[in-house]
PDB file with SEQRES, HELIX, SHEET and CRYST1 records, atoms N, CA, C and O in Angstrom:
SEQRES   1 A   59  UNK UNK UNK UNK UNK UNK UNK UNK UNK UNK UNK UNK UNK          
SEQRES   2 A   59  UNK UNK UNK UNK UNK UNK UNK UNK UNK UNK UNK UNK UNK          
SEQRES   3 A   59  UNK UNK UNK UNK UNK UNK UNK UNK UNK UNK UNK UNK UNK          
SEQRES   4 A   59  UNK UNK UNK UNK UNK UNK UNK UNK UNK UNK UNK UNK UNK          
SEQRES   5 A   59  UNK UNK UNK UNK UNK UNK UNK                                  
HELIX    1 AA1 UNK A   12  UNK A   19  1                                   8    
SHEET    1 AA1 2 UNK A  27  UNK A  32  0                                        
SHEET    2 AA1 2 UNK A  46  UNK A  52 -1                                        
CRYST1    1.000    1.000    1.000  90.00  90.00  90.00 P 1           1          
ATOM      1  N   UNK A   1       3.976   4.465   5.818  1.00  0.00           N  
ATOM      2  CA  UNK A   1       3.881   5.457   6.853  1.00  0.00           C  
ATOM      3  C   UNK A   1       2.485   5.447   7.437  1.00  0.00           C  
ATOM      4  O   UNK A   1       1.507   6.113   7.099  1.00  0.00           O  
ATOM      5  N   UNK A   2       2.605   4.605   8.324  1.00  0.00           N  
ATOM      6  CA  UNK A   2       1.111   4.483   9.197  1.00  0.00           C  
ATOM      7  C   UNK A   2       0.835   5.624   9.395  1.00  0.00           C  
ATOM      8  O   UNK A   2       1.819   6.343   9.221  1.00  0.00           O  
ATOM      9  N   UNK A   3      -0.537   6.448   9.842  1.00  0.00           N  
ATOM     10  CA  UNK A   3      -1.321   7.609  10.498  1.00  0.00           C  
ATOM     11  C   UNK A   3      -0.306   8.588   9.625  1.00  0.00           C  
ATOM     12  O   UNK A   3      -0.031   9.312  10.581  1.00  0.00           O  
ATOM     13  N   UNK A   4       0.487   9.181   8.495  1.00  0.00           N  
ATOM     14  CA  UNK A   4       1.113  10.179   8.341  1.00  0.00           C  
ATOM     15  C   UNK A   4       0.107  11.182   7.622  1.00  0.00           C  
ATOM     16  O   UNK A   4      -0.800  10.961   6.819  1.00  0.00           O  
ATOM     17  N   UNK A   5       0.529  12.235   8.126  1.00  0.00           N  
ATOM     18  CA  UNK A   5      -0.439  13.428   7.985  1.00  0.00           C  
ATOM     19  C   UNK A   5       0.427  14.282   7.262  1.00  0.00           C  
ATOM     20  O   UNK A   5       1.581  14.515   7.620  1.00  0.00           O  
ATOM     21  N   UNK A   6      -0.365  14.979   5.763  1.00  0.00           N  
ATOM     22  CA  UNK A   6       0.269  16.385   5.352  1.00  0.00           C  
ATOM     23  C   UNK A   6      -0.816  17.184   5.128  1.00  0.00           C  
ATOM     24  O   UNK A   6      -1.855  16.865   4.550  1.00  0.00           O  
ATOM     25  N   UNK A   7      -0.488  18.380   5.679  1.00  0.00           N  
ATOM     26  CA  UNK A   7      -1.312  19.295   5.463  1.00  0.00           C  
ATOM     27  C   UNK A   7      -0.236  20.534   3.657  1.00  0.00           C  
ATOM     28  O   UNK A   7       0.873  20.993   3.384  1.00  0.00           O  
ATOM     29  N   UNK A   8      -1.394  20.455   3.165  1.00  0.00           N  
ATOM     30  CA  UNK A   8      -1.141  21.141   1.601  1.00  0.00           C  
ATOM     31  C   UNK A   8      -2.286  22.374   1.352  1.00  0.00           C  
ATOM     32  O   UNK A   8      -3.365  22.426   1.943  1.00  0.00           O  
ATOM     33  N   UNK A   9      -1.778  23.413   0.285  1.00  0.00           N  
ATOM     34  CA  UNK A   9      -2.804  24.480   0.283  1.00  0.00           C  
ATOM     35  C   UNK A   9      -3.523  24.482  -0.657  1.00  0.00           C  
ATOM     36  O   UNK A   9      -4.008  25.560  -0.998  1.00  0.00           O  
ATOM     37  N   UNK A  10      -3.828  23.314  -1.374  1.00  0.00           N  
ATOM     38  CA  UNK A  10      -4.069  22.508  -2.535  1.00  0.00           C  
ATOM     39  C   UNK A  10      -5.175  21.785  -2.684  1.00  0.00           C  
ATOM     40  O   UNK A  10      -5.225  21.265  -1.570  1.00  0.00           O  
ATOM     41  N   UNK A  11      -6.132  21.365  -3.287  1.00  0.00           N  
ATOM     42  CA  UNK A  11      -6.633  20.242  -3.769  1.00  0.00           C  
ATOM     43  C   UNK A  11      -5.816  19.428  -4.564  1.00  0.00           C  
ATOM     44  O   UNK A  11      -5.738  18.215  -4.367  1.00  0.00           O  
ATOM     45  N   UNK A  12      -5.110  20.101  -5.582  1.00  0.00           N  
ATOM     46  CA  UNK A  12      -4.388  19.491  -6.603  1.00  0.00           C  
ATOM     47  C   UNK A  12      -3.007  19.166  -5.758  1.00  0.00           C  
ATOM     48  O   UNK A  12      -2.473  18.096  -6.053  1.00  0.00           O  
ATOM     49  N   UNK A  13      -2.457  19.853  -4.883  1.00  0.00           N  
ATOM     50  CA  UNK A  13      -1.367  19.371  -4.310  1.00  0.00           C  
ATOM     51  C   UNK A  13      -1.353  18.083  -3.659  1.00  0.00           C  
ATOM     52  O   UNK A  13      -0.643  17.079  -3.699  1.00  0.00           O  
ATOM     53  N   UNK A  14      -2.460  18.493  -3.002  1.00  0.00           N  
ATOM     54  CA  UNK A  14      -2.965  17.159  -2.169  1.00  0.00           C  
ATOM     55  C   UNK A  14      -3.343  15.622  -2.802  1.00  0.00           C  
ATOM     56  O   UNK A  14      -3.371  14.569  -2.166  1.00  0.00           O  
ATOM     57  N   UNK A  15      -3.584  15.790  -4.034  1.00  0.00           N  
ATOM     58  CA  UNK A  15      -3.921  14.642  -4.589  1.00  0.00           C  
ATOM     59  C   UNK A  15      -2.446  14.004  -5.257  1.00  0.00           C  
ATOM     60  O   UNK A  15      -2.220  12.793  -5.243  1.00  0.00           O  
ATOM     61  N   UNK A  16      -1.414  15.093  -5.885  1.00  0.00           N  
ATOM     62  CA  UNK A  16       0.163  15.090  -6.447  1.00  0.00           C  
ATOM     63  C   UNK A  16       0.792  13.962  -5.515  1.00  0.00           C  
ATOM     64  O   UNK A  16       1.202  12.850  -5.849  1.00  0.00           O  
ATOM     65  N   UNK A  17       0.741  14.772  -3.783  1.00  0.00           N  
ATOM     66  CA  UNK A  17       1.138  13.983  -2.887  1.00  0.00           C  
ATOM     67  C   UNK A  17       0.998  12.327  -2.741  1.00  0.00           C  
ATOM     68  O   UNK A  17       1.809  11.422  -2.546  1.00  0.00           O  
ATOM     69  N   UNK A  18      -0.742  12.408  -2.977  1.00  0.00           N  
ATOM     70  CA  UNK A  18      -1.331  11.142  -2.325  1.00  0.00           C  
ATOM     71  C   UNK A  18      -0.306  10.010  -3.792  1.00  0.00           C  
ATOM     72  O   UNK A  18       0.502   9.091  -3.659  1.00  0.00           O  
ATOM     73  N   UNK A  19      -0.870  10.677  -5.019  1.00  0.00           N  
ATOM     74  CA  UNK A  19      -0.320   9.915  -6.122  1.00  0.00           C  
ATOM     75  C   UNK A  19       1.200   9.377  -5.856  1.00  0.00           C  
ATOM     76  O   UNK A  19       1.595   8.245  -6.135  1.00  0.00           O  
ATOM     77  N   UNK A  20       2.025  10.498  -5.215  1.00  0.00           N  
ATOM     78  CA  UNK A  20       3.501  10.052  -4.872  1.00  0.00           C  
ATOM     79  C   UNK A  20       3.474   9.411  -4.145  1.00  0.00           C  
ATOM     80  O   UNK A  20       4.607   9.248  -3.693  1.00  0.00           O  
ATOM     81  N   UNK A  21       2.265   8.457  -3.338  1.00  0.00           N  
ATOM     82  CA  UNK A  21       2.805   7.283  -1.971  1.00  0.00           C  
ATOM     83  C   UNK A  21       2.225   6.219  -2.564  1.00  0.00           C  
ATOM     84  O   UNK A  21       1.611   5.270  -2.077  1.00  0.00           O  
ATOM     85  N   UNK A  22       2.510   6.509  -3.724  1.00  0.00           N  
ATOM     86  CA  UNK A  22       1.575   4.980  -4.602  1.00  0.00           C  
ATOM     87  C   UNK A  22       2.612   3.873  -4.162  1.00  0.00           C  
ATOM     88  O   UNK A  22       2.112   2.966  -3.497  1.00  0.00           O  
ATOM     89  N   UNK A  23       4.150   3.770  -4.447  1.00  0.00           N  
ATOM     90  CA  UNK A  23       5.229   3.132  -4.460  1.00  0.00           C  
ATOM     91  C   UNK A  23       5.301   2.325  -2.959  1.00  0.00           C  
ATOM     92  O   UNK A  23       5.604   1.132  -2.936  1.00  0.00           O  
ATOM     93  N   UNK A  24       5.009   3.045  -1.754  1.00  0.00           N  
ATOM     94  CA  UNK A  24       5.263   2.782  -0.399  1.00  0.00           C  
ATOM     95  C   UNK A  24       4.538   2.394   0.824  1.00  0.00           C  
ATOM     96  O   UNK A  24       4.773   1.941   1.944  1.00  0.00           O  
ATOM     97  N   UNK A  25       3.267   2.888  -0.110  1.00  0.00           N  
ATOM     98  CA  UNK A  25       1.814   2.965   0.908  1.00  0.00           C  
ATOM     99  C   UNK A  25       0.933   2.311   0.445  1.00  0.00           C  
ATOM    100  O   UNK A  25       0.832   2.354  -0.781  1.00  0.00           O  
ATOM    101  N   UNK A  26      -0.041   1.458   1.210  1.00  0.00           N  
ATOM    102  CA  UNK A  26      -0.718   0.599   0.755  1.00  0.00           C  
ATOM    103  C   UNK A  26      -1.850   1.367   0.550  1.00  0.00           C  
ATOM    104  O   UNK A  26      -2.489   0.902  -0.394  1.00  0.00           O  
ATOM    105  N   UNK A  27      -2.350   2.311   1.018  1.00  0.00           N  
ATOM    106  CA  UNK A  27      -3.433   3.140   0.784  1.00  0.00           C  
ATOM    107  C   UNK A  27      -3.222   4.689   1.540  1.00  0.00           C  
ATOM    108  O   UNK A  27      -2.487   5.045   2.461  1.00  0.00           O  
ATOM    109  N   UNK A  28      -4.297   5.478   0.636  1.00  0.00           N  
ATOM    110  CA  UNK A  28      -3.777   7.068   0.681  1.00  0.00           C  
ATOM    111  C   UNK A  28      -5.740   7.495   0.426  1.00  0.00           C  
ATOM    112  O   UNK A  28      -6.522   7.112  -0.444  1.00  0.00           O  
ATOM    113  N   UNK A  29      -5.925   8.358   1.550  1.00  0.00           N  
ATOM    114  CA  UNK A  29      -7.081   8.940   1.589  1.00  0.00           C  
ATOM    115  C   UNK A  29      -6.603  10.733   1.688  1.00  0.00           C  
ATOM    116  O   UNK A  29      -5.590  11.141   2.256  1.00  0.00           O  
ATOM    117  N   UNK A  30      -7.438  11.433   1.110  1.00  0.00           N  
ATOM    118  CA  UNK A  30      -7.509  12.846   0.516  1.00  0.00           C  
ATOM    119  C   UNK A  30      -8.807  13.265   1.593  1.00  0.00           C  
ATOM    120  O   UNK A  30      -9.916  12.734   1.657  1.00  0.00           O  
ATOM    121  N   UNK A  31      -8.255  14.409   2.409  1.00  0.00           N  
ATOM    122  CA  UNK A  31      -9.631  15.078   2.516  1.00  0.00           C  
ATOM    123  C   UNK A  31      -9.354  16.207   2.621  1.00  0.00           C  
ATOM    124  O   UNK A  31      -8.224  16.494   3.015  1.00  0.00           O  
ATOM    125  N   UNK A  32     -10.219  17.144   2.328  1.00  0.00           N  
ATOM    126  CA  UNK A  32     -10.631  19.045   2.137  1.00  0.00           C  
ATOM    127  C   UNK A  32     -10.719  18.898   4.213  1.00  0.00           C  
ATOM    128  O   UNK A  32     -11.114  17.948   4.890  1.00  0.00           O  
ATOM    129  N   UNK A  33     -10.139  20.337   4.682  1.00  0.00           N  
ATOM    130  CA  UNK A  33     -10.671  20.635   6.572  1.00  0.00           C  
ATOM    131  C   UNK A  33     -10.282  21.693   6.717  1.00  0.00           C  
ATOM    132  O   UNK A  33      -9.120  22.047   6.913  1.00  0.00           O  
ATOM    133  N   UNK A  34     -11.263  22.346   6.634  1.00  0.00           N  
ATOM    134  CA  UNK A  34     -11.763  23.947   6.490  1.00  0.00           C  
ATOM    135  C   UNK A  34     -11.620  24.282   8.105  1.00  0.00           C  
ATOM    136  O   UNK A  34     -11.610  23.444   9.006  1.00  0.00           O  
ATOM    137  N   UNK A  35     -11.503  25.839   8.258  1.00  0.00           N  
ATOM    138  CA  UNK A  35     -11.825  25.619   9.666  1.00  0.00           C  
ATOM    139  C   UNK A  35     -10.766  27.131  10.141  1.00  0.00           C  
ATOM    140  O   UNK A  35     -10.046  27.769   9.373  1.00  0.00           O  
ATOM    141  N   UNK A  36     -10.994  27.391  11.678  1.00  0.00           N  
ATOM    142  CA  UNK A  36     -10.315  28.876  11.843  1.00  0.00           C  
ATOM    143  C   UNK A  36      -9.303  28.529  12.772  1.00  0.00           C  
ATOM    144  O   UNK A  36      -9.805  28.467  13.894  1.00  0.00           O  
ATOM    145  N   UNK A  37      -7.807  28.216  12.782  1.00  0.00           N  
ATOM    146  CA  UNK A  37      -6.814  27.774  13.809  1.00  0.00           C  
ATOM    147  C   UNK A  37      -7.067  28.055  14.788  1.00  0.00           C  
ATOM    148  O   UNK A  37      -7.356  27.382  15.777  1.00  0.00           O  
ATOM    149  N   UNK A  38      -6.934  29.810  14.511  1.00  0.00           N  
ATOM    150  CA  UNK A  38      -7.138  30.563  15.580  1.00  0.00           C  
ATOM    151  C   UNK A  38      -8.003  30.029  16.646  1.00  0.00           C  
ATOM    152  O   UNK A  38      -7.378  29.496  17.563  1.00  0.00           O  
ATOM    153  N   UNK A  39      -9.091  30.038  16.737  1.00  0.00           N  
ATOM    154  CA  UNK A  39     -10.324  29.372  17.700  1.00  0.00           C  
ATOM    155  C   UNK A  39     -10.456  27.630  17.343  1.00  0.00           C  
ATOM    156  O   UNK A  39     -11.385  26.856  17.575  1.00  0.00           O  
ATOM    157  N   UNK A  40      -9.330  27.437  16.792  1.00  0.00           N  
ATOM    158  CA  UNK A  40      -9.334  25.897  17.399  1.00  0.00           C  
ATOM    159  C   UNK A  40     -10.585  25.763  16.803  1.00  0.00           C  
ATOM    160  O   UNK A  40     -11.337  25.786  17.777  1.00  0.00           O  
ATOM    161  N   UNK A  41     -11.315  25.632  15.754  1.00  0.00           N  
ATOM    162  CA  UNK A  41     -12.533  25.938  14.799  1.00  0.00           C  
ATOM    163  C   UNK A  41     -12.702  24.853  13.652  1.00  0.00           C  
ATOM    164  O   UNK A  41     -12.269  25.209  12.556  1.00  0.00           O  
ATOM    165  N   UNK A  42     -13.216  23.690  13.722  1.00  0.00           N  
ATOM    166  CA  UNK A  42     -12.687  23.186  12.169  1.00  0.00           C  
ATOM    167  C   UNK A  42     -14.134  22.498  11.832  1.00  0.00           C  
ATOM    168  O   UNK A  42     -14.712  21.874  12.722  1.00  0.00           O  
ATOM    169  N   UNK A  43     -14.758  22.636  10.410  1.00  0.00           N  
ATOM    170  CA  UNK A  43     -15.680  21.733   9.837  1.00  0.00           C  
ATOM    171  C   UNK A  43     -15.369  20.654   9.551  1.00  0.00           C  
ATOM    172  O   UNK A  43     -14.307  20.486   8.951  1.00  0.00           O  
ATOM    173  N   UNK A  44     -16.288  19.441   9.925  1.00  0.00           N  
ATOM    174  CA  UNK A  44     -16.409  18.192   9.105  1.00  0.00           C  
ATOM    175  C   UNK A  44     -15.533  18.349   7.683  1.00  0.00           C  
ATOM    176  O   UNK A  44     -15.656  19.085   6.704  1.00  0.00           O  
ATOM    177  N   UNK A  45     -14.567  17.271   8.065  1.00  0.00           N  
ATOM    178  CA  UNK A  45     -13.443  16.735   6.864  1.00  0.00           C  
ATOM    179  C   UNK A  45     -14.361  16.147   5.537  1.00  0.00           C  
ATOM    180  O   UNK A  45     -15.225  15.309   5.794  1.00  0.00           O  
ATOM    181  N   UNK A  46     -14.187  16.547   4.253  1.00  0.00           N  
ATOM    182  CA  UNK A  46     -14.730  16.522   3.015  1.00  0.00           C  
ATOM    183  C   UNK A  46     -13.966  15.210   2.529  1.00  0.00           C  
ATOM    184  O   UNK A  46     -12.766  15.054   2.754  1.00  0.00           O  
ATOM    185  N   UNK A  47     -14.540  14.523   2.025  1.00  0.00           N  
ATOM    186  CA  UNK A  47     -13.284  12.982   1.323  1.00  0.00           C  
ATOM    187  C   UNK A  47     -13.559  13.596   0.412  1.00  0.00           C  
ATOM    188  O   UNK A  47     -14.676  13.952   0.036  1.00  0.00           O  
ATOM    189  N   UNK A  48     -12.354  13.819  -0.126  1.00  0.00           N  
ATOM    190  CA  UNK A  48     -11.539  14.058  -2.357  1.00  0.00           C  
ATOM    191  C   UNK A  48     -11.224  12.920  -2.569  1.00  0.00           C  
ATOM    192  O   UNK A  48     -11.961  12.378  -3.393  1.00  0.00           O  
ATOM    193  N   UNK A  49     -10.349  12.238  -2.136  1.00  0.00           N  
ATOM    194  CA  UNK A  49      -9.944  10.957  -2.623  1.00  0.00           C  
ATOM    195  C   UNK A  49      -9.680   9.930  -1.709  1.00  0.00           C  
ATOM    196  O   UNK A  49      -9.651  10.035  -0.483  1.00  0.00           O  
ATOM    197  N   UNK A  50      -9.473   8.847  -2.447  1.00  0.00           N  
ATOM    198  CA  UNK A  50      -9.128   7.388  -1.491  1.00  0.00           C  
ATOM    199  C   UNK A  50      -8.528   6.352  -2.885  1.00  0.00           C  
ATOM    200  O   UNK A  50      -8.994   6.242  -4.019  1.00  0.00           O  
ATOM    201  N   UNK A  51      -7.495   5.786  -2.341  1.00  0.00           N  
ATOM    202  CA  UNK A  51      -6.919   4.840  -3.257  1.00  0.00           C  
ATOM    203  C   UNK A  51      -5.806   3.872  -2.424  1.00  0.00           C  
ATOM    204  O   UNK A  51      -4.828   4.187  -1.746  1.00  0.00           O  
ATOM    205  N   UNK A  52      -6.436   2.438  -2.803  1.00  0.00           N  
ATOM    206  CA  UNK A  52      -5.297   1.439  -2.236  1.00  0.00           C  
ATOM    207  C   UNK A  52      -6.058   0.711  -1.218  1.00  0.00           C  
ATOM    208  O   UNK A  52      -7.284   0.722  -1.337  1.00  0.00           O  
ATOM    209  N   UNK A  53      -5.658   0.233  -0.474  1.00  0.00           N  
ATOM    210  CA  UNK A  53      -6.281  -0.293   1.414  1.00  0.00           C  
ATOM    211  C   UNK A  53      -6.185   0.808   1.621  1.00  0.00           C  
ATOM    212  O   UNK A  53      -5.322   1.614   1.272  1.00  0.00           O  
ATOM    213  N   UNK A  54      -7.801   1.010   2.687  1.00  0.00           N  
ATOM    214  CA  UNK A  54      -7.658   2.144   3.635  1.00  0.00           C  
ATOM    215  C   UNK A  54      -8.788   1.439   4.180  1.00  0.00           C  
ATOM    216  O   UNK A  54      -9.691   1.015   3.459  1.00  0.00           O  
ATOM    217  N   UNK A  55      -8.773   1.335   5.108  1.00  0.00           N  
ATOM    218  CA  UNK A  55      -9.759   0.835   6.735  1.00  0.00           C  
ATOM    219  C   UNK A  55     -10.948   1.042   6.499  1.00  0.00           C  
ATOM    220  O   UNK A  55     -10.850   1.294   5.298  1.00  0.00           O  
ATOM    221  N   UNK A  56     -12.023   1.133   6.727  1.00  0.00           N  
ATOM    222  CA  UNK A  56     -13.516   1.547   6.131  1.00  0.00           C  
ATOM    223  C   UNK A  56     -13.714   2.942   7.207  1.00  0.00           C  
ATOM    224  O   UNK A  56     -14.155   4.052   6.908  1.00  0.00           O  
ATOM    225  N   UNK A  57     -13.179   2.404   8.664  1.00  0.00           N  
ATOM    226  CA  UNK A  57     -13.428   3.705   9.291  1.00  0.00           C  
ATOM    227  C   UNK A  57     -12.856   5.017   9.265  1.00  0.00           C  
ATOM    228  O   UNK A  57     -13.292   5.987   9.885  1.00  0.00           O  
ATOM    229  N   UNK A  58     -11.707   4.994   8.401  1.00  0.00           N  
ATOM    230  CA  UNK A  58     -10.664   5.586   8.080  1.00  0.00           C  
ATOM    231  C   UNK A  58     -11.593   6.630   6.618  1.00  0.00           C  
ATOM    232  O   UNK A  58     -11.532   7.853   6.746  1.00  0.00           O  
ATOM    233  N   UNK A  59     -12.077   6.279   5.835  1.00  0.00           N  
ATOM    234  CA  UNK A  59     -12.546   6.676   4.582  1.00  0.00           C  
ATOM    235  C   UNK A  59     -13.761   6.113   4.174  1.00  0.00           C  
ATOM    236  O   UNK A  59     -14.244   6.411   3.082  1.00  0.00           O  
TER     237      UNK A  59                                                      
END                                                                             
């Protein structure tokens, strides 16, 4: 699943996930993106994890 995006309320979810695309995906990057919807508001994305191929610009 090229570019697929999940948003989770998790650190630990988020990593459960990434672990479940071990089988299908050649690589799976994790990041924390804080931020206020409302005003369309978001901080610099945090990398948690990376595992597999993932692009250099990507992670």
């Amino acid at each position: 699943m090229k570019d697929h995006m999940r948003r989770l309320l998790s650190r630990d979810a988020a990593i459960r996930a990434a672990r479940s695309c071990k089988g299908y995906a050649a690589g799976v990057v994790v990041y924390r993106v804080t931020g206020s919807p409302e005003a369309d508001f978001w901080m610099d994305p945090v990398l948690i994890a990376r595992s597999g191929t993932v692009p250099r610009e990507i992670a």
